[in-house]
N, C-alpha and C positions, 0 to 999 in steps of 0.2 A: 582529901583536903585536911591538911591539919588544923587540931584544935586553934592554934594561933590565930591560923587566916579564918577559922570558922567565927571566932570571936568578935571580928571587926563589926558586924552588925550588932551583938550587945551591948559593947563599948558605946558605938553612933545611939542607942536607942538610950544608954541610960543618959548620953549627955543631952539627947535633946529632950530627953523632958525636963531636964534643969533649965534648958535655955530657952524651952517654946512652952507658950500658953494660946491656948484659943480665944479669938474673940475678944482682943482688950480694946486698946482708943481705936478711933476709926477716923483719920483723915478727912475735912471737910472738901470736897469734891469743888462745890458749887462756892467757894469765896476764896478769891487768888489770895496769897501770901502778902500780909502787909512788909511796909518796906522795916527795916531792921533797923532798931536805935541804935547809934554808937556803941560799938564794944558789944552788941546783943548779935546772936546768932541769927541768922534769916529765918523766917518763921517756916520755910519750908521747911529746912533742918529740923526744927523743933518739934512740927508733926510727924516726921519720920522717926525721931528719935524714941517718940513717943511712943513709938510702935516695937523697937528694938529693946528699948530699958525699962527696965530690968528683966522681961523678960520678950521674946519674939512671936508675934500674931505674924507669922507667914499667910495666914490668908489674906488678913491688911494689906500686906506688900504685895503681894502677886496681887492682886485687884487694880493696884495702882500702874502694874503695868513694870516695864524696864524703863520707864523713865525715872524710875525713884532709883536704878544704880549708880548717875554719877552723887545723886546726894548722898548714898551709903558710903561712897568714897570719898566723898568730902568728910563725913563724919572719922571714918579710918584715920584719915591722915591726922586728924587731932584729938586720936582717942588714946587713954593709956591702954597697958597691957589687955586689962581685963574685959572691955568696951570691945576691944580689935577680936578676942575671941569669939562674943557676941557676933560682932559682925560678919566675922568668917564662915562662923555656922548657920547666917541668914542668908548669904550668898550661897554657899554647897543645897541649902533648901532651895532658892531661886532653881539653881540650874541656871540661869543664862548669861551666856559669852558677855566680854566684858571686859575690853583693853586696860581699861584703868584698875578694874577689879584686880587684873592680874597681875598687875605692875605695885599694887599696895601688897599683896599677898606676897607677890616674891621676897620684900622689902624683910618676910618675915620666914620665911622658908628655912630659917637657919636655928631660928631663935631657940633660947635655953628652957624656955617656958613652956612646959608639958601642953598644958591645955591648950595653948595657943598656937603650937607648932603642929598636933593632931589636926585641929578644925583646919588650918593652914594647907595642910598634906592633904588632905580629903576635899578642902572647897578648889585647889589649883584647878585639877581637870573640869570642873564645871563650870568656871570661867572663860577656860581658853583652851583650843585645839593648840596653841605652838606647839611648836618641838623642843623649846628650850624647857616647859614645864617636865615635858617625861623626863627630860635628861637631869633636871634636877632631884625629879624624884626616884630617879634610879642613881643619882650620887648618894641621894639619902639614906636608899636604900642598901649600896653598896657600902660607904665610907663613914657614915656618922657611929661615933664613938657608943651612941647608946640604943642598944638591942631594942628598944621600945620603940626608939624612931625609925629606927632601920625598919621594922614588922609591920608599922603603920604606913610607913611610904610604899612597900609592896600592898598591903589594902588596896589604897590610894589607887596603884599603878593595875590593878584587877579589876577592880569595879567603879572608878571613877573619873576614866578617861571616857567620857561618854558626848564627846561631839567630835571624837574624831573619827575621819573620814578610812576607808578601807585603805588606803593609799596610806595615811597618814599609819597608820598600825605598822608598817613596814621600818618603820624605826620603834616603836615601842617593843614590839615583837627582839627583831634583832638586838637592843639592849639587854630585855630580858636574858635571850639565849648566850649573850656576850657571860651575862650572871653567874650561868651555870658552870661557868670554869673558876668561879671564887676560891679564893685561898679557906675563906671563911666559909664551917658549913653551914650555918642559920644563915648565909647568905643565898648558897643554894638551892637550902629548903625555899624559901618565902620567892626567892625565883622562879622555883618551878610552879610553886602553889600557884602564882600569877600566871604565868606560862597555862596554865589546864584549867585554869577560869578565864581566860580571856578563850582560849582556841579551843576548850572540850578534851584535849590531848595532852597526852604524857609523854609519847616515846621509850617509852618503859626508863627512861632518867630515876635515878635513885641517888640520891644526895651523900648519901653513906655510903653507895657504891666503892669498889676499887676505881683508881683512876681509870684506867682500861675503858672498864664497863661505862665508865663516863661516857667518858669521851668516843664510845662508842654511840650514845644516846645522841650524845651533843652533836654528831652529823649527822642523826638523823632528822634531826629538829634543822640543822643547815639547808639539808637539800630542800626541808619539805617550806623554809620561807622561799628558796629561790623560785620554788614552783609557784607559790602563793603569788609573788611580785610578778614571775610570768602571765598570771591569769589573768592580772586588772586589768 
C-alpha cells in the first residue's frame, strides 16, 4: 500500500477531531417540537442543529435514530459551504443509507472546495449502495484536474463503499480494473491500491511496469472478476 492510500485514515482522524466533540446538547426526547414562528426554523431543526454546530456529538445523533437524517437534509440544503462540510462528515459517521443524503451529496461531488469535496468523497458510499456513486467516484478518481481529489476518491472507493452487496462489487471491481489501463500513472497507482484493499490482491500489476507487463496483470485481474460474477 502506498503512503498516499495509507494516509487516508490520518487525513479522516485529524479532520474529525475538528468537527466532533463528545457529549455536547442533548435533544429533548420527551417534549415534541413546538410549532415554528414565521420566518423561524422548526424547532426540530434547531435541536439537531444543536447537535451539528459547531462542533458534531455523533453519539446525540445515533441515539436519536435515522429518523434525524431527513432533518440533516433539510439543514444541507440551506447551509453554506462550511455548514455542508459539517454535515457531510456527520453522515460518513452515521453510516446509514439515505436517498436524500445521497442526492444533497452528489449536488456537491464536483465542488472546488477542498474540505468539502473530501467529506463529500468519503460520506457517498455510506449513504448509498447505487452505482452511480462508484461511477462518480471512479470519474473523480480518473478525470478531476486535482491530484488531491483524484487520491481521495480512490480512498473513498477502498474503504468506503461499505453497504454494497457482493453483486453490486462487480461494477466497482471492474471500474477499478477498467483504471488500470490509465494514460495517467497516479491514476494506476491509486487503482490498484483500491483494487488490493477491497479484494486482498494484486496480480502482480505494477503501475510503472512496461505496458506489456501491464497488460499482462490486467487479464489476469479480467479473468479472475469473470470467475468472481460466476460464483454469485
Amino acid at each position: 500500500m502506498s503512503r498516499r492510500i495509507g494516509l487516508c485514515g490520518a487525513v479522516r482522524m485529524l479532520l474529525a477531531l475538528a468537527l466532533f466533540v463528545p457529549g455536547s446538547a442533548k435533544l429533548d426526547a420527551a417534549s415534541p417540537p413546538a410549532p415554528a414562528r414565521a420566518g423561524e426554523a422548526p424547532e426540530d431543526e434547531k435541536q439537531v442543529a444543536a447537535l451539528l454546530f459547531p462542533r458534531v456529538d455523533l453519539e446525540a445523533l445515533k441515539s436519536k435514530g435515522p429518523g434525524v437524517l431527513p432533518i440533516m437534509v433539510r439543514l444541507y440544503e440551506r447551509s453554506d459551504e462550511e455548514r455542508r462540510t459539517t454535515l457531510a462528515s456527520a453522515f460518513y459517521g452515521l453510516g446509514w443509507k439515505s436517498p436524500d443524503a445521497k442526492r444533497v451529496l452528489m449536488r456537491d461531488a464536483h465542488t472546488q472546495n477542498q474540505e468539502l469535496r473530501l467529506q463529500v468523497q468519503w460520506a457517498l458510499g455510506r449513504v448509498s449502495s447505487d452505482q452511480d456513486v462508484v461511477d462518480v467516484l471512479v470519474d473523480n478518481m480518473r478525470t478531476d484536474p486535482n491530484p488531491l481529489f483524484r487520491d481521495k476518491a480512490a480512498c473513498a472507493l477502498a474503504h468506503d463503499q461499505i453497504h454494497l452487496t457482493d453483486a453490486q462489487k462487480v461494477h466497482l471491481y471492474g471500474r477499478l480494473i477498467q483504471a488500470l489501463r490509465d494514460q495517467e500513472p497516479q491514476v494506476r497507482a491509486i487503482a490498484s491500491q483500491a483494487l488490493q484493499i477491497q479484494t486482498g490482491q494484486s496480480k502482480g500489476y505494477r503501475p510503472d511496469a512496461p505496458p506489456e507487463e501491464r497488460e499482462a496483470s490486467i487479464r489476469l485481474w479480467e479473468r479472475w472478476l469473470q470467475e468472481y460474477r460466476s460464483n454469485l
